[in-house]
N, C-alpha and C positions, 0 to 999 in steps of 0.2 A: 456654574457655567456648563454649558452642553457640549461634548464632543465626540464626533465617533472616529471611528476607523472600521477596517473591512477584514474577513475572515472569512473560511469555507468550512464547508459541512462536508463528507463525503456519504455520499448515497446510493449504494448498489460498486458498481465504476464510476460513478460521475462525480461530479461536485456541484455544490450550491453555494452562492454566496451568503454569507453572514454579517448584519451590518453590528456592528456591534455601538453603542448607545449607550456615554460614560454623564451621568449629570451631577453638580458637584453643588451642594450651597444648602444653606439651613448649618447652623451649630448644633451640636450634639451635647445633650448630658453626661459627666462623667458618670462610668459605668454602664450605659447606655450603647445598643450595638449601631454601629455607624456605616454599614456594609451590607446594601441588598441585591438578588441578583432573582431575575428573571427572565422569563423565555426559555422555560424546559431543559435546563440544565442539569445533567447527571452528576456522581458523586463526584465524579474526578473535574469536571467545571467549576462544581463550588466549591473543592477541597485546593482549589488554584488561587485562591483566595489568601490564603496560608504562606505560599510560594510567594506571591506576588510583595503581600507587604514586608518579606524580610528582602527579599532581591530586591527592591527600590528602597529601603534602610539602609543595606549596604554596600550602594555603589553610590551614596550619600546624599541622597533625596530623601524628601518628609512623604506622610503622610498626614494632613491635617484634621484637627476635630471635624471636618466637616460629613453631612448624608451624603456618602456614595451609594446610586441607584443604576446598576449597572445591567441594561435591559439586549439581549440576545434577540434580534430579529431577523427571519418572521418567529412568532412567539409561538406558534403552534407546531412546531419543526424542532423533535428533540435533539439537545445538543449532547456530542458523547465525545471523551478523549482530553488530553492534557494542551492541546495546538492552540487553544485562545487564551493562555496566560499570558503571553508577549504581545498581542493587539488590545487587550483591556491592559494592562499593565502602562502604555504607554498613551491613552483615552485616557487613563485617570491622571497621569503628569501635566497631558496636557489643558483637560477639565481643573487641574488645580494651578493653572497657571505655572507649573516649574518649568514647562519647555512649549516652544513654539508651536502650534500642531494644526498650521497649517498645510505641510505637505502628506498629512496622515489619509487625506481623502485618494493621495495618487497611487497607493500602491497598496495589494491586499497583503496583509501580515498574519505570521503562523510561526508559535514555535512554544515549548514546554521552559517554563523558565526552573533553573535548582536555586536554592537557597542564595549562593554568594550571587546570585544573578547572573552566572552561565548558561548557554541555551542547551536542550538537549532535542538531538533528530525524533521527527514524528513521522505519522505513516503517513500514506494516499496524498503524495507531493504532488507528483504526475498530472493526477486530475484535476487537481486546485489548479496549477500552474498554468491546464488548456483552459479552464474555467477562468481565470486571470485574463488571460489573454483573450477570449472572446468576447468578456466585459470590457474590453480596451482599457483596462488598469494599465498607466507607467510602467511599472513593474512587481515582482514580489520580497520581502520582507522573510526571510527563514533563516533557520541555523542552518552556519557552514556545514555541518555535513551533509544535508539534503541538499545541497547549491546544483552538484553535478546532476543531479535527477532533475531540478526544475532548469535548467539550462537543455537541457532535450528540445525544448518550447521555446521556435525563435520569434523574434519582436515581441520580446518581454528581456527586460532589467531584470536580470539576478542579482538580489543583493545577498549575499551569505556573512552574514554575522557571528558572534560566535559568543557574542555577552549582550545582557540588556543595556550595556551602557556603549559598547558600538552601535546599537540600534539606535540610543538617544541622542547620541553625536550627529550618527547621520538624519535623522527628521531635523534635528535644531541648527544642521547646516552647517557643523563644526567639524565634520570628519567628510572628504571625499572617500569613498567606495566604487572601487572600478567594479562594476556588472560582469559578471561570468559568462563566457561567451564558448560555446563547448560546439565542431564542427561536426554536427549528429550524422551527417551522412559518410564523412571519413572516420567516424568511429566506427559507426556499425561494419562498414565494407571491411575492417581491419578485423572485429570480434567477430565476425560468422565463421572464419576459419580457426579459431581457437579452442578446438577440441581437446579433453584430456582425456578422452579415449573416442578409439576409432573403429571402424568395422574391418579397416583392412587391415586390423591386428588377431584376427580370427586365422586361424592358420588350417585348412582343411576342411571334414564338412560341408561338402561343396551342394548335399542337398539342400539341408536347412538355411545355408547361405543365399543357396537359389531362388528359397519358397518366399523367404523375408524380403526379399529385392521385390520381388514381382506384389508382395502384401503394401510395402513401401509405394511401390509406384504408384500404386490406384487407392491408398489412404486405406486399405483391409485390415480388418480384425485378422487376430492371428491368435491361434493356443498351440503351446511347447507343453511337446508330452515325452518328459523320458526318466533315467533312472540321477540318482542322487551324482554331481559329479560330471554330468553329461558336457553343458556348457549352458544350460536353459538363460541362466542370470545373465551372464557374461553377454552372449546374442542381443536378450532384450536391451541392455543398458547403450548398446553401439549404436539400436535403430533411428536414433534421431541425427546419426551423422548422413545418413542415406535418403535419411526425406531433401524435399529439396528446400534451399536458403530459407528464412524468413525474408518475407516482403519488408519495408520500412512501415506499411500498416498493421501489418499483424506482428510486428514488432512492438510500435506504440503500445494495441490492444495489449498482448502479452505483457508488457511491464508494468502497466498502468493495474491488472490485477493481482500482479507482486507486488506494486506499491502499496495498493488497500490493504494485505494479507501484512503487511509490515515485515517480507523476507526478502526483499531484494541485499544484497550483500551492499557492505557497506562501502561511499560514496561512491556506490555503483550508476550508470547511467542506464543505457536500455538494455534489457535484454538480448543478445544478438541472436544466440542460437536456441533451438528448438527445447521446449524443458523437455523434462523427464522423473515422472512423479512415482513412487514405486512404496504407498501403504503399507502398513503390518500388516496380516490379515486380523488381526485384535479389532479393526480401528468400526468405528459406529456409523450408523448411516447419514449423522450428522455432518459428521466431519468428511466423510466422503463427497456429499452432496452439496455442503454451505446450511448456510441458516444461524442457529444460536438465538440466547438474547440479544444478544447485538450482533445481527446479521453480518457473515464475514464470510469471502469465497471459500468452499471446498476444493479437495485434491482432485476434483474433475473439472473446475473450473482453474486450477495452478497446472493444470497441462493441459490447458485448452492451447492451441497449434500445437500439441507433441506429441509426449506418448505416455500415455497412464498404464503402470506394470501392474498387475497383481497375482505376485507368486504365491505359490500353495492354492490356485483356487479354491480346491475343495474347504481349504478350512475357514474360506467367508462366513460370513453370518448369512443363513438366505434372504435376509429382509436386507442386509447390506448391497447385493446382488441385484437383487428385483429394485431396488428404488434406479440402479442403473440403464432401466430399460428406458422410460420417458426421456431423458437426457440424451440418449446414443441417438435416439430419433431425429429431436427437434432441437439437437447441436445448442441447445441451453438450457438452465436449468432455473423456474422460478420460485422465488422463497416467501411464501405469502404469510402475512402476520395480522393482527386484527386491524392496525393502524397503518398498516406500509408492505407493497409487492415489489418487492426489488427481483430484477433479472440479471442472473450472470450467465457471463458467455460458453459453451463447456466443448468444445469442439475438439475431440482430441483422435487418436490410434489405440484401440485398445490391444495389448498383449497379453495374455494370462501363462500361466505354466503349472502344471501339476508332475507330480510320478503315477505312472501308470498301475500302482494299486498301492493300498496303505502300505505297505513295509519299501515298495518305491523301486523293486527289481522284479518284475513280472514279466516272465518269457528269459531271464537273465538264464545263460546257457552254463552258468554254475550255480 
């Protein structure tokens, strides 16, 4: 028997939908393997496989001899991460007739199943959840910890679960779940003021405080030059209390690429205030910029609306440096690979700070 359910891909910031394609029937050999899976699926997709049959063993569902042929569409769209154990997981229950799986077409489902069949939080909620919603799905299907991130997205059902067997409850119509209903616009007006540090905790300095205001206003680059001790760090970390609020869309943007990067703090909702990204000067041009084998934003695209620090100038890499010049331009940055060009957003404030010669006290009047 055929059945699907629905899932997302995350691509760049955005999301894709994923239909996922559970067909159940033919008897198998003993000794014979009973479990295929296609559609580009990476190791941790098919290593989900392992997950799935002992969480449906013991929240006390079978698994029968039958060919499981478990197809990821579109097929040419690789699949990466642990988020489709719980939408195949619950395709194959109801492919084997254990549960009802009719409401499986209303709502996309996402979430990493452990062994006892607990769910554990995955990344790029955010964007599945606007993806959700402009495919006009019911609603979403995830672990309770991601609930409050995909509740940011109104006219969408939050459903936050927290085991595979609440999930099976509620598709088989045995368990009500009240939808998470999170008021994003009185969150945020409340989170833009919660600063743990401030600018007006600088006590004196009244140039350098002057020059920052006026760099702040008009969104300027800035470099702090002085001796070891001065206040360089301290300055740069206050700047983003002086820019002015986030918007509620550059808010979205902003979380939505903490969501991909899987650092938003936990059951966090949006972002309210401005980041503040501040590299070792060790770090690679990779990691500054985004990219990898599995494309993931960089620290100029985690302080895209803020302000990206990088102390010690000098002790950059110069090819760290120079890949930042295209970026600063055209306020994003693109990661192009033989199969796939993803664009991430990289908009940020740059601040840098050095000592004014290697030993860090030049012109010091002792």
């Amino acid at each position: 028997m055929l059945y699907k359910s629905y899932s997302a891909a995350v691509h760049g910031v955005d999301a894709r939908t994923i239909t996922v394609e559970v067909n159940a029937g033919g008897t198998v050999a003993a000794g014979k393997i009973n479990y295929f899976m296609v559609g580009l699926p990476d190791n941790a997709v098919k290593e989900g496989y392992q997950r799935i049959e002992a969480a449906i063993k013991n929240i006390g569902y079978q698994l029968p001899r039958l060919k499981l042929v478990v197809n990821l569409a579109p097929a040419d769209l690789r699949k990466e991460g642990s988020a489709y154990d719980l939408p195949i997981a619950l395709a194959i229950l109801a492919a084997t007739k254990q549960i009802d799986g009719e409401s499986l077409s209303k709502y996309m489902i996402l979430g990493e199943l452990s062994l006892d069949g607990g769910l554990r939080p995955i990344k790029g909620v955010l964007p599945i959840a606007i993806q959700a919603r402009k495919e006009k799905y019911k609603g979403i299907i995830l672990p309770e910890d991601n609930a409050r991130e995909a509740a940011i997205v109104n006219q969408l059902d939050v459903i936050g679960v927290s085991s595979l067997t609440q999930a099976v409850e509620f598709i088989h119509g045995t368990r009500n779940i009240e939808p998470l209903v999170v008021d994003t616009r009185e969150e945020f007006a409340y989170q833009q003021t919660q600063y743990q540090k401030d600018f007006s905790d600088v006590k004196g300095q009244q140039n350098i405080k002057r020059a920052l205001e006026i760099a702040a206003a008009g969104g300027h680059n800035a470099i702090l030059i002085g001796p070891p001790g001065a206040g360089k760090t301290m300055l740069a970390q206050r700047i983003p209390t002086i820019l002015p609020p986030l918007s509620l869309h550059e808010a979205l943007e902003t979380t939505k690429i903490h969501s991909v990067a899987g650092i938003l703090p936990g059951r966090s909702g949006l972002v309210s205030i401005r980041p503040f990204r501040a590299p070792h000067h060790t770090i690679s041009d990779v990691a500054l910029v985004g990219g990898g084998s599995h494309p993931s934003p960089g620290e100029i695209s985690l302080a895209h609306n803020g302000v990206l620090f990088l102390d010690e100038l000098p002790e950059f890499k110069r090819t760290v440096l120079e890949v930042l010049r295209q970026p600063m331009e055209e306020r994003k940055v693109t990661i192009s690979r033989a199969k796939v060009s993803i664009d991430y957003p990289a908009s940020f404030m740059l601040i840098a700070s050095m000592n004014p010669c290697p030993c860090g006290f030049y012109n010091h009047p002792e």
